[in-house]
N, C-alpha and C positions, 0 to 999 in steps of 0.2 A: 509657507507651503503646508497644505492638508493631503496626507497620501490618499489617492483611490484605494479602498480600500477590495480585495479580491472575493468577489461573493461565491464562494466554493458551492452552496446550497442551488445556488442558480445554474450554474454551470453542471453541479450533477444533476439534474433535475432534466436539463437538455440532453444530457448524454443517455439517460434512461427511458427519454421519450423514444428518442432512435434503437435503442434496444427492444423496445418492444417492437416495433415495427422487425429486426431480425428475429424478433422468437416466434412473433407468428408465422412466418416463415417458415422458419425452421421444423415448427408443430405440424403444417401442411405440409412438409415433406417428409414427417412422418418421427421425427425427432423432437423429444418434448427437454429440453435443458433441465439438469437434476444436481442439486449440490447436496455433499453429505458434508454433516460437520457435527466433528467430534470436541466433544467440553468434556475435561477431566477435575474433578472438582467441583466447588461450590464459591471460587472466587466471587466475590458481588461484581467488579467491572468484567470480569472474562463473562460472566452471565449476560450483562447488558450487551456486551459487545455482540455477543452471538444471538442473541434476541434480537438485537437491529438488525442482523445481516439476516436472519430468515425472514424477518419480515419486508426488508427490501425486496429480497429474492422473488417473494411470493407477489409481492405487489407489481413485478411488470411480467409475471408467467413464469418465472424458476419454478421448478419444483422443488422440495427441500424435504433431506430427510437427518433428523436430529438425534445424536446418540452424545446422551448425558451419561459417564462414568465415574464410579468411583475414583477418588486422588489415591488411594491403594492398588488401584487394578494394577495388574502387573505387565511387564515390557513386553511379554509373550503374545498376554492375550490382547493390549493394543495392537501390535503387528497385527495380529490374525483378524481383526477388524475390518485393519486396514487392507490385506489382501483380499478378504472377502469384496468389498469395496473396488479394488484395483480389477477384479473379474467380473463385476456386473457389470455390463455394459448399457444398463439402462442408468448407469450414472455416470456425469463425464466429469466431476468438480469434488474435489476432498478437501476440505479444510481441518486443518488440527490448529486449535486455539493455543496458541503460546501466552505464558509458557507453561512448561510442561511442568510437575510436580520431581524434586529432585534425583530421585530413584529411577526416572527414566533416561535415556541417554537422547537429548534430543535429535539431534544430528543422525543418532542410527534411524531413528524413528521416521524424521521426514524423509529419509533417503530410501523408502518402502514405499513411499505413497508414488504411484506409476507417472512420471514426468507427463504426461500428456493430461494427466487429473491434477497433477500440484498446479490448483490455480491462485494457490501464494508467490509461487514462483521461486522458491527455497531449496529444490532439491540442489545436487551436484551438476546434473544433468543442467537443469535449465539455466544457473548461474553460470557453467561454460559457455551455454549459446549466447548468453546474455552480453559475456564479456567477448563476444565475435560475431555480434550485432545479428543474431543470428533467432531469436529468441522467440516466440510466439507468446509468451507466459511471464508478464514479467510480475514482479515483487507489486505491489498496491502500490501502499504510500508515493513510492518514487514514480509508479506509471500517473498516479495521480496529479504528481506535482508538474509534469511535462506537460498533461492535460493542461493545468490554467496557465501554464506559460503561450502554450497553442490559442485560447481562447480568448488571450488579452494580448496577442501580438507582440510577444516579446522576442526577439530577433536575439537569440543567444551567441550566435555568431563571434568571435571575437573579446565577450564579456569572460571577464574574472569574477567566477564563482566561487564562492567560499562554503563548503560543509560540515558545519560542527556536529559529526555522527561519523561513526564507521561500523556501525553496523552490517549485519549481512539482510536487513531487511530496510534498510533507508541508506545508507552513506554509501556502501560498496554499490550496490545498483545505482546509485542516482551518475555515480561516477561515470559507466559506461557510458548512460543516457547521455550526460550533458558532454561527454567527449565526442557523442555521435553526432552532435551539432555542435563542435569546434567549439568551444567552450573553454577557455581554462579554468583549470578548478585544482584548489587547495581541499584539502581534508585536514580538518582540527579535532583533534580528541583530548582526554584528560592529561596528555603527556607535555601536549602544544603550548611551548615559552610566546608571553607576549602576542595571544592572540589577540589583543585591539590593534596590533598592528598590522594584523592580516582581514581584519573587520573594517577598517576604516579604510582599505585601500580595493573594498570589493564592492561590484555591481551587484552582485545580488547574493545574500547569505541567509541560508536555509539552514535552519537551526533546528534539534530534533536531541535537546538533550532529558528535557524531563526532569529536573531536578531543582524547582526552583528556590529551595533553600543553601542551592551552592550556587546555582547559574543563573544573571539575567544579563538578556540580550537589549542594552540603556542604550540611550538616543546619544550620547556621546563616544558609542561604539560606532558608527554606521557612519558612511556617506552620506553626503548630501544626493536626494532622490534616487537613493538604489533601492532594491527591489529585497523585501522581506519577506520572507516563508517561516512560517511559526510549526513546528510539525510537537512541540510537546504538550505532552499533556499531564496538567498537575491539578490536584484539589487544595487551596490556601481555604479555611473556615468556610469550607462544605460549596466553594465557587469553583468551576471549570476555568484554568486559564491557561496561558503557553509558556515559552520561553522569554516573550519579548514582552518589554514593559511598553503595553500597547499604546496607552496613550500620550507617551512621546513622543515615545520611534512613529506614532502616524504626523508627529508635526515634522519632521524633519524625510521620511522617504517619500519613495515617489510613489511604489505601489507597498499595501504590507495586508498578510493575510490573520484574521481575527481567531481565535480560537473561544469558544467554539466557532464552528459557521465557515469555516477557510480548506485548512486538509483534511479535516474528516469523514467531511461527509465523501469527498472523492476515493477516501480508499476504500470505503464499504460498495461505491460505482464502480470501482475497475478492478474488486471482486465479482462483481456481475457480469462484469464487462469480459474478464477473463474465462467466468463461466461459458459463456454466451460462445468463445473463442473457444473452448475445449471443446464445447458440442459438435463446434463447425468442424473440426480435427476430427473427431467421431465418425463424423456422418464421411468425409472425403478417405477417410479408412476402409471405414464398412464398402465403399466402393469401388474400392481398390480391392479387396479382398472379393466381390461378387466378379469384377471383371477379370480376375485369374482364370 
């Protein structure tokens, strides 16, 4: 067996085709899509990271406007950024690059950015909609990973999913998502006894650890043809790779996502995608508010 492998590049590429088709729209009725994003520091990946996303942004109509801060600025005057931010109404999308430098409190920080603009989807606010399926904003990565389950017809129905992450930006959201399509699902973290027993007994495990000098996800972890999501990303001697030692685990699943090329490029899409979704919140505001 050679797994199909999940071409995430392809799939966002379709997905931002249809987005432009809404932002012009959106432009003709008189709303132009606007994402701010705040970078604190000079990390070299949080740079790239946010260099890609504005140049996505801009390439299917985002507007974008970039505010690079000192790793000193202080907790006060990020807030007051971000307020400024949360009252223009000529912006509907705020991104703050995590993470944050240790002298801010991150948690106070996202929980200021106005729920209808967290198009991370991280505030308190959106994470309770979230967990009551209720959500218009969700987190990236995890809306991403639903995206290629949607586009490669994967019937979650019934399947035992496995999540090596608990995070509040991958593990805890993916959790709602895949319970909203009946789904069972285990969560595995650093604490989890014997997890190739809970690897080898799942349809699909969606790994998102990042640490490849403790964690790899070997072809003698997994099922025969279950379904692999690589969400980590690590540098081994200056190469891009994931959690999953790729070129086994594709002799032994049925589908398995490559890193680079698989989840990434989808969460910097359904950053766009969420933009695109705040504006539309904007614009159905603003006329609610005219028809009072």
């Amino acid at each position: 067996m050679t797994a199909k492998i999940i071409d995430g590049l392809t799939v966002s590429q379709n997905i931002k085709e249809s987005l432009k088709t809404e932002i012009d729209n959106l432009i003709k009725s008189g709303i132009t899509p606007c994402l701010a994003t705040i970078l604190i520091g000079e990390d070299p990946p949080s740079i790239i990271y946010v260099n890609n996303k504005q140049k996505s942004a801009n390439s299917i109509g985002i507007k974008t406007l970039d505010y690079r801060l000192d790793k000193g600025v202080s907790e006060n005057e990020l807030i007051q950024i971000i307020e400024n931010l949360n009252s223009d109404t000529s912006v509907h999308g705020i991104l703050l690059q995590l993470p944050l430098p240790r002298h801010l409190d991150q948690s106070k920080v996202i929980n200021k950015i106005n729920p209808t603009k967290d198009v991370d989807g991280l505030t308190f606010v959106n994470a309770g909609l979230l967990m009551n399926n209720q959500a218009k904003l969700i987190p990236c990565t995890p809306l991403g990973i639903m995206e290629l389950f949607n586009y490669y017809d994967v019937e979650l129905d019934g399947l035992k999913v496995l999540v090596i992450n608990r995070s509040n930006l991958v593990g805890k959201p993916l959790v709602s998502l895949l319970l909203k399509k009946n789904a069972t699902v285990t969560i595995a973290h650093t604490h989890t006894k014997d997890l190739t027993h809970f690897s080898r007994n799942a349809d699909i495990i969606i790994t998102a650890v990042g640490k490849r000098t403790s964690f790899i996800l070997t072809a003698d972890m997994i099922k025969e043809g279950s379904i692999i999501i690589d969400v980590g990303t690590n540098r081994i001697d200056g190469k891009l790779c994931g959690d999953v030692d790729f070129d086994e685990v594709k002799k032994k699943a049925g589908y398995v996502t490559p890193v680079p090329g698989g989840v990434g490029p989808m969460t910097i899409c359904m950053l766009l995608k969420n933009t695109v979704e705040a504006s539309k919140m904007s614009g159905l505001l603003t006329e609610k508010n005219e028809n009072r």
